[in-house]
DRENNU-439304 format. One line per field, with one value per residue (C-alpha): residue in one letter; residue number from 0; x, y, z. Coordinates in steps of 0.5 Angstrom, whole numbers, plus 500, padded with zeros to 3 digits. Layout:
N
aa (A|...)
i (NUM|...)
east (X|...)
north (Y|...)
up (Z|...)
This chain:
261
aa (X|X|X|X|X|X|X|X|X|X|X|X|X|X|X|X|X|X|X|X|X|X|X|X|X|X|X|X|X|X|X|X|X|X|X|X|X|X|X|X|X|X|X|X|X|X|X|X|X|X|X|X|X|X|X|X|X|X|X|X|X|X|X|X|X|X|X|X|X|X|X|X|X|X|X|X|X|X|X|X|X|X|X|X|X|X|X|X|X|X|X|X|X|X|X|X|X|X|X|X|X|X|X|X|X|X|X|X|X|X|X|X|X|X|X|X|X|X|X|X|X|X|X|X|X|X|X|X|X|X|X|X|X|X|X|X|X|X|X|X|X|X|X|X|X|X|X|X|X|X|X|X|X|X|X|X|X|X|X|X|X|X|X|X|X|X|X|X|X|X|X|X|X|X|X|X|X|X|X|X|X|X|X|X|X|X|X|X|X|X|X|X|X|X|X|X|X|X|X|X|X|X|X|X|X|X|X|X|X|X|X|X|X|X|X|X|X|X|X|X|X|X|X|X|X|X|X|X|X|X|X|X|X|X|X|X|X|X|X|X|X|X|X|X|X|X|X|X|X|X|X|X|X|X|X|X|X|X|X|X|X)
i (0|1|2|3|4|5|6|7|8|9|10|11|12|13|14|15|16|17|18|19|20|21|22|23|24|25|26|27|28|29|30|31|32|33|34|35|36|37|38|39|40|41|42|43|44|45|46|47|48|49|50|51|52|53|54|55|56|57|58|59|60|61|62|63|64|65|66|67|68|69|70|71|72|73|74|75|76|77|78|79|80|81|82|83|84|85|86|87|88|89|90|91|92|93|94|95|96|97|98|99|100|101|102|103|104|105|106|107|108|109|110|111|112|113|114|115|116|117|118|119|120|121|122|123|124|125|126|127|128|129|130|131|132|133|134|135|136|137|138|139|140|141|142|143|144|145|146|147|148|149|150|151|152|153|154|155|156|157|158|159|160|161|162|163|164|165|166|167|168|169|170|171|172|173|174|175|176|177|178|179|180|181|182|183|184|185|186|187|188|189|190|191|192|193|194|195|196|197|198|199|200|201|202|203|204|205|206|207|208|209|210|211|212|213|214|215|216|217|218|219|220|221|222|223|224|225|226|227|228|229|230|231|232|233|234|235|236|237|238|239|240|241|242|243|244|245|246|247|248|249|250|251|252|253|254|255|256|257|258|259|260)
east (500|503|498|496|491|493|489|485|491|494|501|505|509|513|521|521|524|518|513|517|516|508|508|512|507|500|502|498|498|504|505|510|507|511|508|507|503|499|498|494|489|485|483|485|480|484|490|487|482|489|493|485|486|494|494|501|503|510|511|516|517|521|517|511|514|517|510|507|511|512|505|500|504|503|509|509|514|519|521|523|522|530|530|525|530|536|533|530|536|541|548|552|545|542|535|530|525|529|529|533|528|523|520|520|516|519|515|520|519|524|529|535|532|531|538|541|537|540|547|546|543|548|553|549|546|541|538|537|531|528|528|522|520|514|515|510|506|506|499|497|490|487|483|490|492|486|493|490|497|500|495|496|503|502|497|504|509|506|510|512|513|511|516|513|519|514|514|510|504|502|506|500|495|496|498|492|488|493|490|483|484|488|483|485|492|495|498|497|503|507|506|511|510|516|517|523|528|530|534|539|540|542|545|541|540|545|546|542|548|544|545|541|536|536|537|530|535|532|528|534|539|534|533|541|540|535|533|528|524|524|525|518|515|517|515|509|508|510|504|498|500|499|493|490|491|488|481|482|483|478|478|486|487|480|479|479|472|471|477|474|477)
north (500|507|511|511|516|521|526|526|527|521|521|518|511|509|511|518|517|514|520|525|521|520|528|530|526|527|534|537|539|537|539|537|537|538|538|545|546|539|542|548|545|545|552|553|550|554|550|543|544|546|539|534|537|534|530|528|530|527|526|531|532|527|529|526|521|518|519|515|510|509|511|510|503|506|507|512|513|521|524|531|538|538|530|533|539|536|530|535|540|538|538|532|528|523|527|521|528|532|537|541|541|544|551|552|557|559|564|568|572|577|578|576|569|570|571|565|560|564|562|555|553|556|552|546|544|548|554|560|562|556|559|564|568|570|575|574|579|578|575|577|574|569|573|575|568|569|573|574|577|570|567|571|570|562|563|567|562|555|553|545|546|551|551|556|557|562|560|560|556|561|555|551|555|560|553|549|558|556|549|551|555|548|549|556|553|549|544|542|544|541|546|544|547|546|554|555|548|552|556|550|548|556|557|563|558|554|548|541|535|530|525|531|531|522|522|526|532|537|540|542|544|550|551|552|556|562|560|566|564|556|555|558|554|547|549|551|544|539|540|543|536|532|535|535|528|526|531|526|520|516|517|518|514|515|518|525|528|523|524|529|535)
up (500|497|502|509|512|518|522|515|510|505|507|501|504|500|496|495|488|486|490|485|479|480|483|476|472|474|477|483|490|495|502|507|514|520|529|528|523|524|532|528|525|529|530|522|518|512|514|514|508|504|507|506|499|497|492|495|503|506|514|515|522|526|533|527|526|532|535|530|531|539|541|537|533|526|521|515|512|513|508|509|506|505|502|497|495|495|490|486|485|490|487|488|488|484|480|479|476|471|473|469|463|467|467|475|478|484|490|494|500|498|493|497|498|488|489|493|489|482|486|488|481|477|480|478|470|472|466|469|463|465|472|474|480|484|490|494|499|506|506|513|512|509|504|502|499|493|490|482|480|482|477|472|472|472|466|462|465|465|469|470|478|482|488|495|499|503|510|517|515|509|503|504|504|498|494|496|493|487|485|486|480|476|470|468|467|460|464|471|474|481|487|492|499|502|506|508|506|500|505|507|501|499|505|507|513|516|513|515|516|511|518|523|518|517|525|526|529|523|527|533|528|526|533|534|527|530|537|537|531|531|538|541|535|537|543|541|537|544|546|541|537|542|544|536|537|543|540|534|538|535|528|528|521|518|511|510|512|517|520|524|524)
């Protein structure tokens, strides 16, 4: 079985080569859940709608995954944010999507973060021309993330990948408003909800040793990287992830709509 379901998502359970593969050939939307986001479900109903709707979804978190497996005997495979990146355009490693041929969309906070995705694909196979940018607002609501500039940048560019390198909860959100709008588009692209990964690989961010990152450590590498911003986040999610689990605890692995939530 490729899938299983989780707080009502379908998580891919299976190689990451063959996730990326199926994802490039049927497009769609693809989402990256971690403890923080999962623990604020249950008070954003925009948030669990947009990870209902993934048409692909990974574990991402360790704290996730362990707790799957030790508490509640269930196994999912995790497949990280970083581990997606770096087998789509991480240099030294093996692509099973060629990536190179693609029309990338990539949405960005900010110019610098444009920069340093230019720099780090440079120094790969990567064509520039090939490589588009989207400078996103800040979305400071959920009306906001309706962003008909952005569609109309998708419907010039059609793009094979849409890569969303915004953070803080926003990246799943302003994908699931742009898969909503699939049938305006000449292809159904990939939309990638990966936040801020990207910056590991870029070095806008201190780097993630690939062992951290396969040990379940990611997450404290981030703390020691910006205690400020990640360390009030993970502790944040210790307790709302296991509270949204204990409010769910009876349709834990129901799907979709059934789960609850």
């Amino acid at each position: 079985m490729k899938s299983k379901y989780f707080l009502g998502i379908r998580f891919w359970n299976d190689k990451t080569e063959s996730l990326l593969v199926s994802a490039d050939k049927t497009g769609g939307l693809f989402t990256v859940p971690s403890a923080p986001s999962l623990g604020a479900m249950d008070n954003d109903f925009f948030l669990a709608r947009a990870y209902r709707a993934s048409d692909w979804a990974v574990v991402d978190g360790g704290y996730v995954a362990l707790i799957l497996r030790f508490c509640l005997g269930q196994s999912i495979r995790r497949i990280s944010g970083l581990q997606l990146l770096q087998r789509l355009i991480g240099l030294g490693h093996n692509h099973p999507v060629p990536m190179e041929d693609r029309k990338i969309l990539w949405v960005v906070p900010n110019a610098n973060e444009q920069d340093s995705i230019c720099n780090y694909l440079s120094q790969g196979n990567f064509e520039l021309g090939k490589q588009h940018f989207y400078e996103a607002p800040l979305y400071k609501s959920d009306a906001e993330f309706s962003d008909q500039k952005l569609l109309a940048e998708i419907k010039i560019i059609n793009p094979d990948w849409i890569i969303i390198c915004i953070g803080g909860g926003r990246q799943e959100k302003l994908g699931y408003f742009i898969r909503q709008h699939f049938e305006q588009f000449v292809r159904k692209p990939v939309i990638l909800c990966t936040g801020g990964a990207i910056s590991f690989l870029t070095g806008t961010q201190a780097s993630i040793p690939t062992w951290t990152d396969r040990l379940y450590l990611g997450w404290l590498m981030r703390i020691f990287s910006n205690p400020r911003l990640f360390g009030a986040r993970y502790l944040d999610a210790a307790w709302r992830f296991p509270k949204l689990l204990w409010m769910s605890r009876k349709c834990l692995f129901a799907e979709g709509a059934e789960a609850g939530i």
